[in-house]
DSSP file (Angstrom, degrees, kcal/mol; ACC not computed):
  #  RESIDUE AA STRUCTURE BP1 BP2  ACC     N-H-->O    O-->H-N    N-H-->O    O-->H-N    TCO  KAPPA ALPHA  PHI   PSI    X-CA   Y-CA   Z-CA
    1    1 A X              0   0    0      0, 0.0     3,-0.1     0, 0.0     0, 0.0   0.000 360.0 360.0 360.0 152.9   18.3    6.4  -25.2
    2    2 A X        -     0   0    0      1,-0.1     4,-0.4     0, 0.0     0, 0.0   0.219 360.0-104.4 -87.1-163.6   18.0    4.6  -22.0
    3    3 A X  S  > S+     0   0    0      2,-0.1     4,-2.6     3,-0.1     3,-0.4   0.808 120.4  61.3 -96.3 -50.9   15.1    4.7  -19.5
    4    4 A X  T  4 S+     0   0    0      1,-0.3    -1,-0.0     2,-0.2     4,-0.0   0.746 109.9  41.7 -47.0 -47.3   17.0    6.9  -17.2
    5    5 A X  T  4 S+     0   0    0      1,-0.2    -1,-0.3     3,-0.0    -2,-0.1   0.909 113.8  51.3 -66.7 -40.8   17.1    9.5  -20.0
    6    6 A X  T  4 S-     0   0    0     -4,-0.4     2,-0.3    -3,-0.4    -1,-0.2   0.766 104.0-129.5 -72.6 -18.9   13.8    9.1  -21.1
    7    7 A X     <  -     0   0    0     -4,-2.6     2,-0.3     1,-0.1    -1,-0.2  -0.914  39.1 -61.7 110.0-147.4   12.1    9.4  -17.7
    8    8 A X        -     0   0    0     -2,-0.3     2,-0.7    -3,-0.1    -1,-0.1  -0.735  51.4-176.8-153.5  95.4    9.6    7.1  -16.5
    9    9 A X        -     0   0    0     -2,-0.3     2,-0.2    -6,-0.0    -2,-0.0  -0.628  18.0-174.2 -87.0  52.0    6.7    6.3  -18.0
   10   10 A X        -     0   0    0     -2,-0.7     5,-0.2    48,-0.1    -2,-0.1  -0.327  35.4-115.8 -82.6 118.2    3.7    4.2  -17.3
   11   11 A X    >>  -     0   0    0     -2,-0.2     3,-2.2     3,-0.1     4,-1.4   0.053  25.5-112.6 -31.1 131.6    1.0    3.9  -20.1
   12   12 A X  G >4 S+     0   0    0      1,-0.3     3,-1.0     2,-0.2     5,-0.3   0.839 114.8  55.5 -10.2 -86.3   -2.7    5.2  -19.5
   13   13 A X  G 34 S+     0   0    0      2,-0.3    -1,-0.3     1,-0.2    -2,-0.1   0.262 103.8  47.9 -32.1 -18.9   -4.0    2.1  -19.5
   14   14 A X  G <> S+     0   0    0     -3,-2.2     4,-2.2     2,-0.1     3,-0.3   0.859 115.6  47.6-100.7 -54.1   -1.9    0.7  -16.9
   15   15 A X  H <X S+     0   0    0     -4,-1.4     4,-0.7    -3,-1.0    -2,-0.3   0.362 112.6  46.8 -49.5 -20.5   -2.6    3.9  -14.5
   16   16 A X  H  4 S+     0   0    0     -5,-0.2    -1,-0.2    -4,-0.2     4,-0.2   0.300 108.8  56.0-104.3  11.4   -6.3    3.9  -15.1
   17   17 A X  H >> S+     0   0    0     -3,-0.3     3,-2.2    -5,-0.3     4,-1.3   0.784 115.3  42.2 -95.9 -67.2   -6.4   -0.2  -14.4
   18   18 A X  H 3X S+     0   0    0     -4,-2.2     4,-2.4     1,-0.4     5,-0.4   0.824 108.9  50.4 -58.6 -33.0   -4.7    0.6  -11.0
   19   19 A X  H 3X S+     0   0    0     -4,-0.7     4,-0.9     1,-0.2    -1,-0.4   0.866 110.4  60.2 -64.8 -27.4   -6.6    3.7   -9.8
   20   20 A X  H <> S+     0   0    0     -3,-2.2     4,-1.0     1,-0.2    -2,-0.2   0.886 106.6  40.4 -55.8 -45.2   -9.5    1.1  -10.8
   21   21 A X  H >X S+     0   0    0     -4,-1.3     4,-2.4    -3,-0.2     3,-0.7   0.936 113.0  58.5 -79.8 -34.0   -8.3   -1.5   -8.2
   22   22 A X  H 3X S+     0   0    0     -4,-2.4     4,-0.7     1,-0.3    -2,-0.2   0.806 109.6  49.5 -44.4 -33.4   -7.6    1.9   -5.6
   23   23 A X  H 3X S+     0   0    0     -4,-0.9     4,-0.8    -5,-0.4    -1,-0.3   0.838 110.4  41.5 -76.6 -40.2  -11.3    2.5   -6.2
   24   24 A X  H <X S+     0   0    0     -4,-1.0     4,-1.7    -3,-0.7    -2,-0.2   0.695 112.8  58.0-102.4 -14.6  -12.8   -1.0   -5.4
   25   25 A X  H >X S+     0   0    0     -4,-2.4     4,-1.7     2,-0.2     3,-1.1   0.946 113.7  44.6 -62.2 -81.0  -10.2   -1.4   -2.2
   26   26 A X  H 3< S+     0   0    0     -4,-0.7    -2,-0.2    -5,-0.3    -1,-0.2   0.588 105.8  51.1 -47.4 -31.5  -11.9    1.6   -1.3
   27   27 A X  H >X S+     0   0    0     -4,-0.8     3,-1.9     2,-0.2     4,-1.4   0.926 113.7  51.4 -52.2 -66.3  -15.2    0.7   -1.9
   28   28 A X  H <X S+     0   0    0     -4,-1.7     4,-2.6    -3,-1.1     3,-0.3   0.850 101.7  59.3 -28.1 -60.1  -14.3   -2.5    0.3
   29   29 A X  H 3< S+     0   0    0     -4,-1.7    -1,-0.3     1,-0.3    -2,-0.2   0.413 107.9  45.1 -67.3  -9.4  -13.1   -0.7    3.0
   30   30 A X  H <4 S+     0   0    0     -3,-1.9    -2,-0.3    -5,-0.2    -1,-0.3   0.541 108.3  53.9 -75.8  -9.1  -16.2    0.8    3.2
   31   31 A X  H >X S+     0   0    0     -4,-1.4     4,-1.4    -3,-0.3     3,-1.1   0.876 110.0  49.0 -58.2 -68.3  -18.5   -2.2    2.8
   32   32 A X  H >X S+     0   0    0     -4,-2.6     3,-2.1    -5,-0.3     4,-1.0   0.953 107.2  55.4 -52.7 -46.8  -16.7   -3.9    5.6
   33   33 A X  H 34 S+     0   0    0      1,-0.3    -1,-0.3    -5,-0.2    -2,-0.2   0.725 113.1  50.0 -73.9 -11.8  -17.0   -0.5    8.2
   34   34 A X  H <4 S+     0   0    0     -3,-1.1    -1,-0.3    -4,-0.1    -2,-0.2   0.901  99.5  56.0 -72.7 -39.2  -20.5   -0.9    7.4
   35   35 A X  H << S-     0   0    0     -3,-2.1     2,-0.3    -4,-1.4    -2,-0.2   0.850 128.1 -64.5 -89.5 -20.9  -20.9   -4.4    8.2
   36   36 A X     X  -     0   0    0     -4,-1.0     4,-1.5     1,-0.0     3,-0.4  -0.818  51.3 -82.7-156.6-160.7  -19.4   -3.7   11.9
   37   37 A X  H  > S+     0   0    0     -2,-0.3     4,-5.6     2,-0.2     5,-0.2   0.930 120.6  53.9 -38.7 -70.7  -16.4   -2.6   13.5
   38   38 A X  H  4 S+     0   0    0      2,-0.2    -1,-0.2     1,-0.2    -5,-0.1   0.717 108.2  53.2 -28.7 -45.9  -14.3   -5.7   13.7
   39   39 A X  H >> S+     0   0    0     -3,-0.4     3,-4.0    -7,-0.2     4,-3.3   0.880 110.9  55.5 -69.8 -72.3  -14.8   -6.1    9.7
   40   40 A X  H 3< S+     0   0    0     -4,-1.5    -2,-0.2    -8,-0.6     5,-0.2   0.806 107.3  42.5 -25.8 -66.3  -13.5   -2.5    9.7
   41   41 A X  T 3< S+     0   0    0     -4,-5.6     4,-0.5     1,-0.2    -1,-0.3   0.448 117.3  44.4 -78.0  11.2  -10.5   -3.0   11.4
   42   42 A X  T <> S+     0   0    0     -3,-4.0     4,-2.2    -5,-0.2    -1,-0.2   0.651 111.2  47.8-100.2 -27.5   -9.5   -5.9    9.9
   43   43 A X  T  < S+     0   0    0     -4,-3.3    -2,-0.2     2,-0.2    -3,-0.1  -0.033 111.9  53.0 -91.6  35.7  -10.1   -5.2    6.3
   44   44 A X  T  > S+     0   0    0     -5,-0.2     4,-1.0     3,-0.2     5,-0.5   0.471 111.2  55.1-121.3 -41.7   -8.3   -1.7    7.0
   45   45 A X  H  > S+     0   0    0     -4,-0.5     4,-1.2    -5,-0.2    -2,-0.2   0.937 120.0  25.9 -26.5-100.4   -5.6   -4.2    8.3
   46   46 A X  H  X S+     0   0    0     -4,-2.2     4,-0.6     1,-0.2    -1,-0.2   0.599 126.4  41.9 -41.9 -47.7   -5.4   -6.1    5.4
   47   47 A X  H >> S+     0   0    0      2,-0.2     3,-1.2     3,-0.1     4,-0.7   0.962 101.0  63.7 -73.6 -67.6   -6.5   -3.6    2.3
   48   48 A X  H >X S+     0   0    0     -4,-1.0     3,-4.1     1,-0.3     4,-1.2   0.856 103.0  59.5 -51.6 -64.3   -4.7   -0.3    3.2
   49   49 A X  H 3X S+     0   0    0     -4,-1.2     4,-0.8    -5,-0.5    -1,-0.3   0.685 110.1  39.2 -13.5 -65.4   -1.3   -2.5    2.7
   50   50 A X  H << S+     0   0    0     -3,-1.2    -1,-0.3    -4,-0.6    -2,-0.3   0.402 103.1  62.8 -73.4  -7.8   -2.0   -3.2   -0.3
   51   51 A X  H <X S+     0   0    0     -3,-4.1     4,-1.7    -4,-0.7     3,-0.4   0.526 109.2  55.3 -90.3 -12.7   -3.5    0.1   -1.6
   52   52 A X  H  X S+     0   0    0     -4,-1.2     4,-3.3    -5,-0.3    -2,-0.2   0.846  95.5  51.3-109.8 -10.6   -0.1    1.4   -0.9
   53   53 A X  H  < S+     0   0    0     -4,-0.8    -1,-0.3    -5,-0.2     5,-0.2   0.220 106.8  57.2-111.7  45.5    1.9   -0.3   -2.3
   54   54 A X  H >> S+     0   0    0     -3,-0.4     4,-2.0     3,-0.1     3,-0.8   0.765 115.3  44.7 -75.4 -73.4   -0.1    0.3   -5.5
   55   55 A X  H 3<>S+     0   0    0     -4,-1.7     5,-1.8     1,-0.3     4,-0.4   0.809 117.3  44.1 -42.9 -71.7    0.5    3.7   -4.6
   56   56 A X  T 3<5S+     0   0    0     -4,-3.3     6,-0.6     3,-0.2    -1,-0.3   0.839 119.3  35.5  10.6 -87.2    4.0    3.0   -3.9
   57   57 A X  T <>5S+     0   0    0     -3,-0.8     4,-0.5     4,-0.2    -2,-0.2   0.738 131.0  29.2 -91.9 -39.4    5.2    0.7   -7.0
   58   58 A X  T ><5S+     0   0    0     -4,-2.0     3,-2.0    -5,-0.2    -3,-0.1   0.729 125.1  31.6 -83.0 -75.6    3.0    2.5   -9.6
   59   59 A X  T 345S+     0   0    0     -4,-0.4    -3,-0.2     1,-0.2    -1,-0.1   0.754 123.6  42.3 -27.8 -56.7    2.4    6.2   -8.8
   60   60 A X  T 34<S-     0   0    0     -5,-1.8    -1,-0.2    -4,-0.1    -4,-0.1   0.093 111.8-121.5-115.1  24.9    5.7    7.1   -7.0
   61   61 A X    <<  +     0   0    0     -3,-2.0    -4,-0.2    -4,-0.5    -3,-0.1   0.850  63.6 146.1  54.3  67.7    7.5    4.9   -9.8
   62   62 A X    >   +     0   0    0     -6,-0.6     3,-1.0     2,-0.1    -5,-0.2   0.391  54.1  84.5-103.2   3.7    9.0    2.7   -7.3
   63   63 A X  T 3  S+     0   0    0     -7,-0.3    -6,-0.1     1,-0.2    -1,-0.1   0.794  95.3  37.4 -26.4 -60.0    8.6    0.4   -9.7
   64   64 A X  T 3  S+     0   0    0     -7,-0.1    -1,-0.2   -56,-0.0    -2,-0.1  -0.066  84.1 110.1-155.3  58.5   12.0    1.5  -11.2
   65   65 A X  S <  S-     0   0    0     -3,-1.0     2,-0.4     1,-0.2    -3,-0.1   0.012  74.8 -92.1 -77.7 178.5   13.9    2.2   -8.9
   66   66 A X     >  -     0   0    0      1,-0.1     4,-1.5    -2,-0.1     3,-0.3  -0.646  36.6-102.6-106.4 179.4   16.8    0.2   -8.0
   67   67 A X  H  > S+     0   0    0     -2,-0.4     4,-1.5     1,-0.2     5,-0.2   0.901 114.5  55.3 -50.6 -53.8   17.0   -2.9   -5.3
   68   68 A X  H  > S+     0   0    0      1,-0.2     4,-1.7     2,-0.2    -1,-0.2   0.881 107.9  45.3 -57.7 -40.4   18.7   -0.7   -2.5
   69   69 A X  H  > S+     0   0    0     -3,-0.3     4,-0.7     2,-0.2    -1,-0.2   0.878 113.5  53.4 -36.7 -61.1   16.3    1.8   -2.5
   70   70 A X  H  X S+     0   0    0     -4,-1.5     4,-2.4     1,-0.3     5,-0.3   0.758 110.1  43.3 -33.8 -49.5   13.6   -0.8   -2.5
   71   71 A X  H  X S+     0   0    0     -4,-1.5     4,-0.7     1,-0.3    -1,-0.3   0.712 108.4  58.9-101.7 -20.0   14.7   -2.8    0.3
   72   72 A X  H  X S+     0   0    0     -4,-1.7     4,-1.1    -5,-0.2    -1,-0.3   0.877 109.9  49.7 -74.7 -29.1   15.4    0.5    2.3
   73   73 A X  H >X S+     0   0    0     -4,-0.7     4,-2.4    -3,-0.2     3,-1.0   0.940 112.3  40.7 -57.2 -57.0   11.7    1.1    1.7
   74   74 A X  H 3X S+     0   0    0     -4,-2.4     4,-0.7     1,-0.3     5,-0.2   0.642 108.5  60.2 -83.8 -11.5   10.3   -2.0    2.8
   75   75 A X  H 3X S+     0   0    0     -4,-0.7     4,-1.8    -5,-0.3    -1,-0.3   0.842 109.6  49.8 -78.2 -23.4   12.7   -2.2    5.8
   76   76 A X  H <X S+     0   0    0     -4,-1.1     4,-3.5    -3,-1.0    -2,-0.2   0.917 108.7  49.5 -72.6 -73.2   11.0    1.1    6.7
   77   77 A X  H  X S+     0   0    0     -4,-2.4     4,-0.9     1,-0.2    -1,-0.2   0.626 112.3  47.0 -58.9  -7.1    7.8   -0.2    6.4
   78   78 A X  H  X S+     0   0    0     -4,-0.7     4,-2.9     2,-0.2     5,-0.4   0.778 104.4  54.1 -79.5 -61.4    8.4   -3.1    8.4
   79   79 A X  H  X S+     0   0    0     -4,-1.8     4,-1.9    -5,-0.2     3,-0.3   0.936 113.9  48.0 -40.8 -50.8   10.0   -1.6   11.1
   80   80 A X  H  X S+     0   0    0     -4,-3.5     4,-2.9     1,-0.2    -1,-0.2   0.848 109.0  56.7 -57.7 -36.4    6.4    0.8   11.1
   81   81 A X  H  < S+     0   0    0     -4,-0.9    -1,-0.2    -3,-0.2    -2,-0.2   0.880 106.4  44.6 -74.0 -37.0    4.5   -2.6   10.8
   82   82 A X  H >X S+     0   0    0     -4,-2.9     4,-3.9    -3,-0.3     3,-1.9   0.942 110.1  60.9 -74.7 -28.7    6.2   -4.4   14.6
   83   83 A X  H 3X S+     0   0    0     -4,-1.9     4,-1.7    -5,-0.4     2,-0.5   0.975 107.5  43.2 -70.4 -42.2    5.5   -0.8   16.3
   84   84 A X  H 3< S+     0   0    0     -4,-2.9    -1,-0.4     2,-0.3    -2,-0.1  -0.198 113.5  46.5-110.7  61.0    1.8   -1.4   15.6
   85   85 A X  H <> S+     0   0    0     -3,-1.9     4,-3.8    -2,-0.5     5,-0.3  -0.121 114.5  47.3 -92.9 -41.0    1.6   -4.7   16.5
   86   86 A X  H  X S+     0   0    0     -4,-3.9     4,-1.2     1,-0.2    -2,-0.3   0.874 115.2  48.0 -71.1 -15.8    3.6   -3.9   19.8
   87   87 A X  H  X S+     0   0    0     -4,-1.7     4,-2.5    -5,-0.3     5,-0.4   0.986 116.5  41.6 -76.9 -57.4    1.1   -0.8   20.1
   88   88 A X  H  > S+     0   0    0      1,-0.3     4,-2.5     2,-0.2     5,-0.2   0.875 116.1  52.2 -72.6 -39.4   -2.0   -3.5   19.4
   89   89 A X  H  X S+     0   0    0     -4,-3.8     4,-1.0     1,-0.2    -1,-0.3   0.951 114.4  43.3 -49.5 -59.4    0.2   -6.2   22.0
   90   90 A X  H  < S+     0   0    0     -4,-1.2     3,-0.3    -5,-0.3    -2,-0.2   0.876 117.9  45.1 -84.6 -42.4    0.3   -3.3   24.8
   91   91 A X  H >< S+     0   0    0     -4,-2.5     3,-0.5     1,-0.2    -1,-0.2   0.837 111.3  52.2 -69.9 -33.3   -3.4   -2.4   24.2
   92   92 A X  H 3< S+     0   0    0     -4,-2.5    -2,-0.2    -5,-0.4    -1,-0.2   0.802 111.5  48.8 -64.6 -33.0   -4.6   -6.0   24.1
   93   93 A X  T 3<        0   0    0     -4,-1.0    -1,-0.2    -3,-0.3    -2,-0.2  -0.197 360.0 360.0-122.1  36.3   -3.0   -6.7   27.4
   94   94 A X    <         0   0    0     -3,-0.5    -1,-0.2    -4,-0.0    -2,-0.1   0.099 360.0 360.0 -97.3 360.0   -4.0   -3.9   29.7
């Protein structure tokens, strides 16, 4: 049987590792909005990315998917990433 027939499968362990890092991002991401604003928005900058495409690659099995798909995803998420920097450019420079 193939993978396709069999479905897609990721091991406990592998899934309880990642919800583990999902957990301490989050944890982080409140640490920092404690220590003041600035922290906040930069480690929400920086962290959220990455908690999603945990979310992403593990969860919503893009993992094993095929290259076009992929690259239609991340072209998506890129496109979202220059509209808020041009949002943060237009807000910066008022």
């Amino acid at each position: 049987m193939s993978v396709r027939e069999q479905g897609h499968t990721i091991e406990y362990p592998t899934l309880l590792k990642v919800w583990g890092a999902l957990v301490l991002l989050t944890a982080a991401l409140v640490g920092a909005s404690r220590v003041s604003e600035a922290a906040a928005v930069w480690a929400m900058l920086a962290l959220t990315p990455l908690k999603a495409a945990l979310v992403l690659y593990f969860f919503m099995h893009l993992k094993y998917e095929k290259a076009v798909l992929k690259a239609m995803v991340f072209t998506a998420l890129a496109v979202l990433i220059i509209f808020i920097g041009m949002l943060f450019l237009d807000i910066s420079f008022r």
